[in-house]
GULOLUM-110096 format. One record per atom (N, C-alpha, C, O): x, y, z; residue in one letter. Coordinates in steps of 0.02 Angstrom, whole numbers, plus 50000, padded with zeros to 5 digits. Atoms other than C-alpha are relative to their C-alpha. Example, Ala and Ser with C-alpha at 12.3 -4.5 7.8 and 13.67 -1.06 7.14 Angstrom:
BEGIN
500454994150000A506154977550390A500455006050000A500975005950033A499584994149997S506844994750357S499615005550037S499865011050045S
end
This chain:
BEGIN
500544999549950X503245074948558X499344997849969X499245000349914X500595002750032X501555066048516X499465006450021X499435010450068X500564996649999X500185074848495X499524999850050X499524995150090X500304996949934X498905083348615X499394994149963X499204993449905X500565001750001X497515071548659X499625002850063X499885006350106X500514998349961X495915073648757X500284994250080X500574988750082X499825005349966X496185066148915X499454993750022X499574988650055X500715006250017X494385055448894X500414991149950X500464985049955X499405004450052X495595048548743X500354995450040X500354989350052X499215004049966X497045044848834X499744994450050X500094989650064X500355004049927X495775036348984X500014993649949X500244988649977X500385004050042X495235025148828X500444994949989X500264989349973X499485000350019X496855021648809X500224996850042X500504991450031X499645004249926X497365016348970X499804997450006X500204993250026X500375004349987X496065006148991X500254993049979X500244987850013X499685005650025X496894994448878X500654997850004X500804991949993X499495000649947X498534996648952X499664995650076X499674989450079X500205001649954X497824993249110X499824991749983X500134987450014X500325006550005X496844976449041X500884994649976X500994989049998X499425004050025X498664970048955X500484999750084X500914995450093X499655000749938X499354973049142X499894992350050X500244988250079X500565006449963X498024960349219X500294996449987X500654993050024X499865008450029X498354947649097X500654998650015X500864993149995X499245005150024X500314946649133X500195002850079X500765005250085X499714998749918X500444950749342X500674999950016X500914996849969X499415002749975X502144949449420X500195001850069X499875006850085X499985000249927X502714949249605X500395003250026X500965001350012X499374997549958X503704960249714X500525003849951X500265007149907X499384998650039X505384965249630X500004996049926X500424997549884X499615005650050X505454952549499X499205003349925X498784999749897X500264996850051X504454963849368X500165001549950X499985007049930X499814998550053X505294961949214X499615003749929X499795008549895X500524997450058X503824963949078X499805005250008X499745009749966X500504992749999X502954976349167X500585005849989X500675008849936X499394995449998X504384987249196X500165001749928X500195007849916X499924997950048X504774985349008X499425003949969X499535008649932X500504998250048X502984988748947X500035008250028X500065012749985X500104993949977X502915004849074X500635002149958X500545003349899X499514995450050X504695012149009X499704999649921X499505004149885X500074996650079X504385008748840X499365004349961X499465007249907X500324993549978X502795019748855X500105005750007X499865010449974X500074993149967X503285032748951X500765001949938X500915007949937X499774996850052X504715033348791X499845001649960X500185005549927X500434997550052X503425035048674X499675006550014X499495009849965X500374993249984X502635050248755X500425005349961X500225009649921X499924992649986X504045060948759X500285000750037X500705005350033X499674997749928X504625060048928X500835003050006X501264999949974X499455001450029X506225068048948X500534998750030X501075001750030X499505006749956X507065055049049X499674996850036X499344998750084X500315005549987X506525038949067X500814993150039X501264990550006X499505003649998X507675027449195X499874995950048X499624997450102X500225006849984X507515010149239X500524997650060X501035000750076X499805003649963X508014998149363X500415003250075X500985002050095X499874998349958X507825008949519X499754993950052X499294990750024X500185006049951X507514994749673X499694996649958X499094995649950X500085005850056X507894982549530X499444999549933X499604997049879X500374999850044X506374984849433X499605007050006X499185007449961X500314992350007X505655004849472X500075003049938X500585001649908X500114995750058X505375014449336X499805009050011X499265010450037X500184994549983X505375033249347X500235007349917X500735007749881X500024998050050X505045045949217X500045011850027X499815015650070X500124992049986X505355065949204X499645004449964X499825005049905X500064996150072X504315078649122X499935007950016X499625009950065X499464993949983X505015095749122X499105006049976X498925005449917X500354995150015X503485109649112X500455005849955X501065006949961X499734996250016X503595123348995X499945007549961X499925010949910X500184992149950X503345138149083X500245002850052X499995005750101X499674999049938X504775139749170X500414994450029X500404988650007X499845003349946X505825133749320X499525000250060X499165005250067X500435001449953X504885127549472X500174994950050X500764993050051X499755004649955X504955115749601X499764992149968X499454991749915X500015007050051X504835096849545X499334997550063X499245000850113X500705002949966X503145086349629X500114991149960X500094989949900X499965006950012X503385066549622X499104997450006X498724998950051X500485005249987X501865054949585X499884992549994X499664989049949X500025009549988X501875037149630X499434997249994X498894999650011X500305006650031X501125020849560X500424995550010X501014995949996X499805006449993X501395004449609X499734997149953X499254999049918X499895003350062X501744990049495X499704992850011X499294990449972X500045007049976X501624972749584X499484997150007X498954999950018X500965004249998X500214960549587X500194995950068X500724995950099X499845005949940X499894946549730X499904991749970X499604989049924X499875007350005X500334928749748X498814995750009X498524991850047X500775003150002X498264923549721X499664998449934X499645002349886X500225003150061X497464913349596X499205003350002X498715002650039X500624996850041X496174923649496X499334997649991X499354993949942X500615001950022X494234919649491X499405005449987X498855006650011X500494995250040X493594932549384X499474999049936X498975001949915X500115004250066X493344921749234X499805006349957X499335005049919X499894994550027X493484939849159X500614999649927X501184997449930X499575000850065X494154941548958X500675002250017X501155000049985X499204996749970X495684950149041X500244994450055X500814995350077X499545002549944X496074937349174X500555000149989X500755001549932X499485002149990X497624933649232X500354995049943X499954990549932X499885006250031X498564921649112X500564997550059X500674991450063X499475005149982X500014918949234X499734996850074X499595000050125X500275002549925X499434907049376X500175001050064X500755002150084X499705001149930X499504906749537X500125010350008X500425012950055X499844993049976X499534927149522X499625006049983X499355004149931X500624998850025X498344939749489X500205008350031X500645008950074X499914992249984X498264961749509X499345001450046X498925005550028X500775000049939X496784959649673X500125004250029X499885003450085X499944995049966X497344975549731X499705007049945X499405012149963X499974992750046X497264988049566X500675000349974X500635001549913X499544997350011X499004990349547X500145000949928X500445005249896X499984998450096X498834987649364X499425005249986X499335005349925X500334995850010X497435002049379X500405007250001X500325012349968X499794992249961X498605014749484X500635001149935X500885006649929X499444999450043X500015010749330X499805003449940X500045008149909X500314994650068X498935015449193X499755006550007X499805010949964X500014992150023X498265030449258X500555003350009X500455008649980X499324996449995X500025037449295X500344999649932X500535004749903X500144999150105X500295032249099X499705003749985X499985007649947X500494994750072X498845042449026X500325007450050X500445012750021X499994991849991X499275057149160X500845001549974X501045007249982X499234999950019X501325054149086X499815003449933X500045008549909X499964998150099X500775055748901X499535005549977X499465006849918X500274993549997X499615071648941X500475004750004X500585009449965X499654994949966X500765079549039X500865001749928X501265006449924X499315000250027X502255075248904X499715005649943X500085010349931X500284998750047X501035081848766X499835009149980X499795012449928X500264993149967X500545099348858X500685003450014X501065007349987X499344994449968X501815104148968X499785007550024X500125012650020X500084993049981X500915117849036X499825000650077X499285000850107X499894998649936X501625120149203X500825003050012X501275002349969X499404998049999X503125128249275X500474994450067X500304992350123X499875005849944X504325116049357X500094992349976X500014991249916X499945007150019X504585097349347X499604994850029X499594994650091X500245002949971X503575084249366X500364993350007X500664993449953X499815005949997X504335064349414X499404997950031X499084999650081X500325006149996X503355050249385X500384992750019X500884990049995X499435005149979X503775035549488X499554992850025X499284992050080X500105005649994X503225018549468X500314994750047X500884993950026X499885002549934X503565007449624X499964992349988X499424989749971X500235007750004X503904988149617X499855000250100X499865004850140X500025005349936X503594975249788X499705006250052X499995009050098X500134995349937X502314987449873X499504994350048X499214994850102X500495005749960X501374970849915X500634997650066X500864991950065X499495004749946X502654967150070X500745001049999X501095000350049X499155000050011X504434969750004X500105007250012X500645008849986X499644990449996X504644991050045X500294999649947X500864997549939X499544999750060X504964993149882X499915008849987X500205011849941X499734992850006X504705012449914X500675002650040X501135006450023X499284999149963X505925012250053X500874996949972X501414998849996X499605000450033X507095004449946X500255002649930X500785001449900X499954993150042X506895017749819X500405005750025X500935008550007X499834994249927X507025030149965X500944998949978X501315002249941X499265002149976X508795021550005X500384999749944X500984999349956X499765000450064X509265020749830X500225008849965X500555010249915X499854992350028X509355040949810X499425001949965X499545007549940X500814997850035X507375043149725X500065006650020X500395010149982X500064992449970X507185059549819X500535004649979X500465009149938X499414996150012X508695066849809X500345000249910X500545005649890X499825000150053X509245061849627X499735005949955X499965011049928X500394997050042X507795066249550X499885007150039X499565010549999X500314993649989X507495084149670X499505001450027X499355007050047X500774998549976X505765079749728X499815003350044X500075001950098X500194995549933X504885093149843X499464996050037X499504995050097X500345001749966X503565085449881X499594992049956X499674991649896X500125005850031X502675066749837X499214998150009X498994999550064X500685000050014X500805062249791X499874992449983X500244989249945X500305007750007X499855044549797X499445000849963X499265006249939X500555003349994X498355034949758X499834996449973X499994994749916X500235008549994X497485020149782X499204999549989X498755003050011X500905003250007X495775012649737X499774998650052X500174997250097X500265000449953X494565010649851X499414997450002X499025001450028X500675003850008X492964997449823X499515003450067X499685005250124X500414997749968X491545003149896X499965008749982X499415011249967X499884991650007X491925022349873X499715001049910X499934998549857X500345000350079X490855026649715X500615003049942X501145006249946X499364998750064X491765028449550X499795007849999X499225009850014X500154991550011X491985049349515X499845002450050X499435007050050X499824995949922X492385052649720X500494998250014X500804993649988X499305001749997X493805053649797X499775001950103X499365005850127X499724998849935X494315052549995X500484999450021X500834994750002X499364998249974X495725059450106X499855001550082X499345002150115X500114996549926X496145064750275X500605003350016X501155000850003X499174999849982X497495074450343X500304996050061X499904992150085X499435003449942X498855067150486X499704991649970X499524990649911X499915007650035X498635046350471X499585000149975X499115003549995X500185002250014X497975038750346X499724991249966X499294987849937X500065010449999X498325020050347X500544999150077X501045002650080X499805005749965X498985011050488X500714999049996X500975000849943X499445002549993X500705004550541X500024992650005X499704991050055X500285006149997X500684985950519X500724993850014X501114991749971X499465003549982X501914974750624X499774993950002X499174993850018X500085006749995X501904955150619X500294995650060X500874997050074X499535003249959X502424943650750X499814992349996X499264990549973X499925008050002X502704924150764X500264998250072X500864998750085X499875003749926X502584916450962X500334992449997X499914988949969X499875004649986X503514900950987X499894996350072X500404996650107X499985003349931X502934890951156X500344993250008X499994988449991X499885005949953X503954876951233X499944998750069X500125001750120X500175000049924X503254867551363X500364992950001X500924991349982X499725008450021X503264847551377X499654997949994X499115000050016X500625003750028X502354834951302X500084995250044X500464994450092X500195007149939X501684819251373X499364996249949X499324997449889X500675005750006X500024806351342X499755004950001X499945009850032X500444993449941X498634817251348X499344997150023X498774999350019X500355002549941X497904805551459X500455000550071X500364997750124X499374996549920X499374813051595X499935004949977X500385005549935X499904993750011X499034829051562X500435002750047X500935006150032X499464999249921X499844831151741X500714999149981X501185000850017X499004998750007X501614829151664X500155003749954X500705003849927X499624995450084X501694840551520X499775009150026X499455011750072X499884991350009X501814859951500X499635001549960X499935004849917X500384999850055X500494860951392X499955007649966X499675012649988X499984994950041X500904872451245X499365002149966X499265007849945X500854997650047X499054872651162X499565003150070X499205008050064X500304995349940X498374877851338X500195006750014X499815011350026X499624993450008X499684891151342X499825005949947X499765012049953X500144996750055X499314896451186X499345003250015X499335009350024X500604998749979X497504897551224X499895007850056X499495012450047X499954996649948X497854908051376X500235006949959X499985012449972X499594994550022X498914919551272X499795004249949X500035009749934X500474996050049X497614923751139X499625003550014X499375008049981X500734996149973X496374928951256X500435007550027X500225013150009X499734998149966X497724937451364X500255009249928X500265015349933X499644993550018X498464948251223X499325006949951X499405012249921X500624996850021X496704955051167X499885006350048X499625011550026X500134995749965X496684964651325X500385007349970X500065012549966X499784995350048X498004976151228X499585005649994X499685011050022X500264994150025X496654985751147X499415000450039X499015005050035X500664996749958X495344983851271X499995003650059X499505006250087X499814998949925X496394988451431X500675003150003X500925003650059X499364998149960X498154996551408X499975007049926X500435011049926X499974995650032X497695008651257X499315005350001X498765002650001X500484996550022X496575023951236X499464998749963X499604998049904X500395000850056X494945021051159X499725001549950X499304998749915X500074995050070X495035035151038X500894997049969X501155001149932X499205000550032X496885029250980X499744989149969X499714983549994X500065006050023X496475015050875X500564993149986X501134993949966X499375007449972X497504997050898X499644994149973X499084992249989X500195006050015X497284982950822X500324991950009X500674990249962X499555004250014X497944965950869X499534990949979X499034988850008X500435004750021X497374949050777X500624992350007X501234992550012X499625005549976X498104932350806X499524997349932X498924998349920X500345003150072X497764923050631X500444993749978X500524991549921X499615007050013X498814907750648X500194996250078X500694998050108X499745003949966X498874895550783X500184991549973X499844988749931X499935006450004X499674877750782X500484997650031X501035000350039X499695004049950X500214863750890X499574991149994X499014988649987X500295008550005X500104844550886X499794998349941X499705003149903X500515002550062X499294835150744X499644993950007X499674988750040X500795004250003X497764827750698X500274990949990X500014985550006X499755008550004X498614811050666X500304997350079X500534991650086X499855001049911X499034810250867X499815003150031X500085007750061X500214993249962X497724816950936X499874997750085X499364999650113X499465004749935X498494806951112X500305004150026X500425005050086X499274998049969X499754817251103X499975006450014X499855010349967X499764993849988X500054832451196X500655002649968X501144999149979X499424999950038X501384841951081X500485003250065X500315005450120X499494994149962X502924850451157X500065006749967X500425010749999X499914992850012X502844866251064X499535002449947X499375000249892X500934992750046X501334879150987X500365005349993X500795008250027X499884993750026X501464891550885X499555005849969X499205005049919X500584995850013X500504908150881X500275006749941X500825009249955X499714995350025X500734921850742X499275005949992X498705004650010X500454998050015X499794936650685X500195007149991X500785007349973X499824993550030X499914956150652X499665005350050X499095004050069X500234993949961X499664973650764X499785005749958X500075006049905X500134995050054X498974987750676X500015006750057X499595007050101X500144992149961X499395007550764X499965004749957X500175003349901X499954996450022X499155022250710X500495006250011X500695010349970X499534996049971X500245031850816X500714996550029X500814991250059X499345003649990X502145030950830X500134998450059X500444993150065X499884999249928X502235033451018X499614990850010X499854985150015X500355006250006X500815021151021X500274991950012X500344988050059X499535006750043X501695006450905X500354997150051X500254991550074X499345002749952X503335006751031X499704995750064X499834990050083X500325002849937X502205005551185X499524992149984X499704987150016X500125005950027X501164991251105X500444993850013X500464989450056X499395006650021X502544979951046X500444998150080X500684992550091X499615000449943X503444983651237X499364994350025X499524988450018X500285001049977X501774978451314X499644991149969X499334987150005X500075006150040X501464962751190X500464995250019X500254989550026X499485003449989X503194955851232X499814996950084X499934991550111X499835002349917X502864956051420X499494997050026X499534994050079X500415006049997X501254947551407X500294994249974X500324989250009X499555006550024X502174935151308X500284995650066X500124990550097X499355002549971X503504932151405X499694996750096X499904992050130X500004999149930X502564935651587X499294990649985X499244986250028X500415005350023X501164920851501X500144992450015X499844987950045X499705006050003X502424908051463X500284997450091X500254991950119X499795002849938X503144908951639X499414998750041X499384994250082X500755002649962X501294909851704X500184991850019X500404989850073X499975009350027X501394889351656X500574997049991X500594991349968X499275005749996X503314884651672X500144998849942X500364993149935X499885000850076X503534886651472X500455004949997X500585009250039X499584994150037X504664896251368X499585001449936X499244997749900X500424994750064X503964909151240X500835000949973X501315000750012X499614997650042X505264913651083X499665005149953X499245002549916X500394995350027X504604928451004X500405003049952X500925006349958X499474996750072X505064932250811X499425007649993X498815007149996X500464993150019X504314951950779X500445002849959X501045003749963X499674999550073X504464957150604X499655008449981X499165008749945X499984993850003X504344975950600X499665000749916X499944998049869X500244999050046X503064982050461X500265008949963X500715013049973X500164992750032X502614997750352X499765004050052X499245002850082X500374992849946X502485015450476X499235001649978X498834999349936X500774997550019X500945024350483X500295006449937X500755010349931X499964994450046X500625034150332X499485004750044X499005004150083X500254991449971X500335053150369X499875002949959X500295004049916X499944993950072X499675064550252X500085008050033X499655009950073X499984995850003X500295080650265X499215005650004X498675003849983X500914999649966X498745093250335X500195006649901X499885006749848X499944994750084X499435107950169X499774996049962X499204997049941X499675004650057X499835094550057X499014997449992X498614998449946X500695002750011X498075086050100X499425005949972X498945004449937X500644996250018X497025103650082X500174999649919X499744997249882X499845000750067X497945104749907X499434995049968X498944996449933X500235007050040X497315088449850X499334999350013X498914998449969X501044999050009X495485089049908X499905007749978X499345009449997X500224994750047X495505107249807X500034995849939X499484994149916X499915003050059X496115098249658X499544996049997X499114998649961X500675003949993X494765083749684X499405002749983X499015000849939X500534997950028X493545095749698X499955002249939X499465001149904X500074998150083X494015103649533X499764994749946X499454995649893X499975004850063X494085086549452X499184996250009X498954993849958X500545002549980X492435080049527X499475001750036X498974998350046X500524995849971X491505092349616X499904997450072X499874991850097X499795001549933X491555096749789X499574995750043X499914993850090X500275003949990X490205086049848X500134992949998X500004989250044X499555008049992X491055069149796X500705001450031X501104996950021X499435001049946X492505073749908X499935000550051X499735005650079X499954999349907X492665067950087X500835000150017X501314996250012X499444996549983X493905078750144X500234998050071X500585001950103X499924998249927X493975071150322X499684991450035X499354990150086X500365006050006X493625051450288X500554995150047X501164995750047X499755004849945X494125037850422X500614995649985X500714991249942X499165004950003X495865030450440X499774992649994X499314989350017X500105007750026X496015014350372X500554995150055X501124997250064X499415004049958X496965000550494X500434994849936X500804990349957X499705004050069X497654991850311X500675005050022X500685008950069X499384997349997X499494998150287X500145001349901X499894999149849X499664999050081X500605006150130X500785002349997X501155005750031X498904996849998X502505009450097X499945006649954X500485009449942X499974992950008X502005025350022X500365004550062X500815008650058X499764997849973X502135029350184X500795002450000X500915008449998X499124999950011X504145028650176X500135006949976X500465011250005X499894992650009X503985043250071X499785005650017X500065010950007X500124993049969X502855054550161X500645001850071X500785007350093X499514994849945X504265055150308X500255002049962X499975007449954X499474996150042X505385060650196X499965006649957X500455010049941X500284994350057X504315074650076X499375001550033X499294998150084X500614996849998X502765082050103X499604997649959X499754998049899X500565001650043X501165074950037X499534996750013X499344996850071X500615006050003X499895063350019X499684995349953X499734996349893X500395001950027X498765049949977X499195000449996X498815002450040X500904999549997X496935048849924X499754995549963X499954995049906X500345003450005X495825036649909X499455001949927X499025006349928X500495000050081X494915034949705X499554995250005X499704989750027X500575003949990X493215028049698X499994993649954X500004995549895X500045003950026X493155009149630X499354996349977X499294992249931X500465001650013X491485006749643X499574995150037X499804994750094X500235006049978X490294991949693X500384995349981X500114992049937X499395004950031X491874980249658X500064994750051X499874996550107X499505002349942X492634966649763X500335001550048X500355007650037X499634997449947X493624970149912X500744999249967X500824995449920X499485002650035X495464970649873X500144994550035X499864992550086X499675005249985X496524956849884X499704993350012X499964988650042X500335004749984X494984945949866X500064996749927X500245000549881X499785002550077X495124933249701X499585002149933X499675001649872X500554998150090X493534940449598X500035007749998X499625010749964X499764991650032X494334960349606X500324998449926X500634994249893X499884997550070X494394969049458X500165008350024X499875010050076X499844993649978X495114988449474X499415000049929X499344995949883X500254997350037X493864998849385X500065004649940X500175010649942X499624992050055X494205007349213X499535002349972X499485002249911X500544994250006X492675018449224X500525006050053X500435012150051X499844997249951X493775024649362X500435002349952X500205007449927X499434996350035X495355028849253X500135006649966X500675008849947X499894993950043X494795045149172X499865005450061X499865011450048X499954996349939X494585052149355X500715000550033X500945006050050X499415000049989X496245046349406X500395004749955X500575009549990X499754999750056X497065051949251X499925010850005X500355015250003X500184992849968X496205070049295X500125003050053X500065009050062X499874996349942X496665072149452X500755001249997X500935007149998X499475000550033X498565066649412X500285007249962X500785010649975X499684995050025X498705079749302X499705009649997X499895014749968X500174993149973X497655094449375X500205001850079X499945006850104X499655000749950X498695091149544X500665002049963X500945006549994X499394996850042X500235094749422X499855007449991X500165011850021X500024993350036X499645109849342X499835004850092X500105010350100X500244994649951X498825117149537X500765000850028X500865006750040X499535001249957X500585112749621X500715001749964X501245000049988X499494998650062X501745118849473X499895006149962X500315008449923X500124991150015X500835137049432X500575003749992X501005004550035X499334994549997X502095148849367X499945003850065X499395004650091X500224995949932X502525159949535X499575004249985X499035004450016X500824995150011X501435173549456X499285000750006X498935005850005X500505003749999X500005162249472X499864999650075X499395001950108X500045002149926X500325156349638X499455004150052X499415002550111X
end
């Protein structure tokens, strides 16, 4: 067992974990390095079981309090970076091109490291804690394929704990909310066939870019006319195309519209997606076209638990004082496959302050490692509040 450090230390520590993460990104599932650098870490602590290649590249670690039996408490970190070329011109950039950590995820890995090699060091809780590192949370459900893999059940987990960075949110605060906290985020892809022609006869064609046109405006009504205006809805159309600029004569025969819904509520979602289709569909026949409609079912709404959430803004306040916690901070329409595991366990996420940073997923983010010795604190004073011998309780 290594020796007890400060957890200021261990932040110091991670920091440079964290910066060796940057420099070597990897995508989705296909996380070989990282995956090795995290296990062979969390074997150096102490941990006492460290086991690899859950949804191909997960990593999940156990560390046994000892003060007892207790109930076990999972905390998740994602691993994966995104497909975006880096302009930080930062001593840590990226070295591998074309890919870059514009979310944090190499922030949320290291502090779940320094709170692994505290917690391995101490051990003063009753109960078990699992640490569970998450590949492909950029898009691939790589918690739901954890989920489906036996995560929960193997390991025992009662209940499961997030968090994510949050630019803008000052470094050393934290925000939560209970019931949703991100968004459900479905995609869809419109296909229109009409018929082409000259488009000096417009009179003989089915015009798919007119259609289209019609159908952007048309499906906007969505959130201005068939949903509640306290039940938030989002729908964005972020890809049209039809015809090309090298014939611009030519009326095409077929446009194509794509783009993404955002609900917060499940009831909601269903009714949405019913009501999206039948503008579609009722559109295309408006104009004597055919609509083909691909809909690519996203990440649910994450829920945080309303217990699980008071827990975690007590703990916050302990770690940062109750004044930097907003206990009651506005749903985000972004999405997370955390979700996956709050149906399944009890818990939540919460939002860690990044600072005056970039936005994520923009190319000049940097996750903050002023932030890491807050993370790193909450991590493992969320262990010790949620793992009290019963006597304590």
């Amino acid at each position: 067992m290594p020796a007890k450090q400060t957890i200021e230390t261990i932040a110091e520590e991670a920091a440079q974990w964290r910066r060796h993460l940057h420099q070597h990104p990897e995508l989705l599932f296909d996380l070989p390095a990282t995956s090795t650098f995290v296990a062979d870490k969390l074997r150096s602590f102490g941990c006492d079981e460290v086991v690899t290649g859950i949804a191909t590249s997960g990593v999940v670690a156990v560390v046994k309090g000892k003060l007892g039996v207790g109930r076990t408490i999972g905390l998740r970190a994602d691993m994966d970076a995104l497909p975006i070329a880096e302009q930080t011109n930062l001593a840590h950039a990226s070295k591998n091109p074309g890919k870059m950590h514009a979310c944090g995820h190499d922030g949320h890995t290291a502090m779940l490291l320094g709170a692994a090699r505290h917690l391995a060091s101490t051990r003063d809780f009753a109960g078990t804690a699992v640490l569970i590192f998450q590949p492909a949370e950029e898009g691939g459900a790589g918690g739901r394929v954890m989920i489906e893999e036996g995560l929960l059940e193997r390991f025992g987990i009662d209940e499961v704990f997030g968090m994510h960075n949050e630019p803008g949110l000052p470094v050393g605060s934290f925000a939560i909310r209970p019931g949703p906290m991100l968004a459900a985020a479905d995609r869809f892809v419109v296909t229109l066939t009409g018929k082409g022609s000259h488009a000096a006869s417009p009179h003989e064609s089915r015009d798919p870019v007119l259609i289209s046109a019609h159908l952007v405006l048309a499906l906007q009504s969505i959130a201005s006319r068939n949903v509640d205006p306290f039940d938030p809805v989002v729908v964005s159309v972020t890809y049209l195309a039809g015809g090309s600029t090298g014939a611009l004569n030519v009326i095409p025969e077929t446009a194509v519209i794509g783009g993404t819904i955002r609900t917060i509520d499940a009831k909601t979602r269903k009714a949405v997606e019913q009501r999206f289709r039948d503008i579609v569909a009722n559109t295309a026949r408006l104009f004597e076209a055919q609509a083909e409609i691909e809909w690519r079912p996203g990440y649910p709404v994450t829920v945080n638990d309303p217990e699980m959430t008071k827990a975690a803004i007590a703990v916050a306040a302990d770690v940062v004082g109750a004044d930097k916690v907003n206990g009651n901070c506005q749903c985000t329409m972004g999405a997370e496959d955390f979700s996956y595991m709050l149906e399944k366990r009890p818990g939540a996420i919460i939002w860690l302050g990044n600072g005056d940073s970039a936005g994520l997923h923009n190319p000049a983010y940097d996750f903050n490692d002023e932030a890491i010795v807050h993370g790193v604190r909450y991590w493992t004073a969320l262990v010790s509040d949620r793992l009290d011998p019963p006597a304590e309780r």
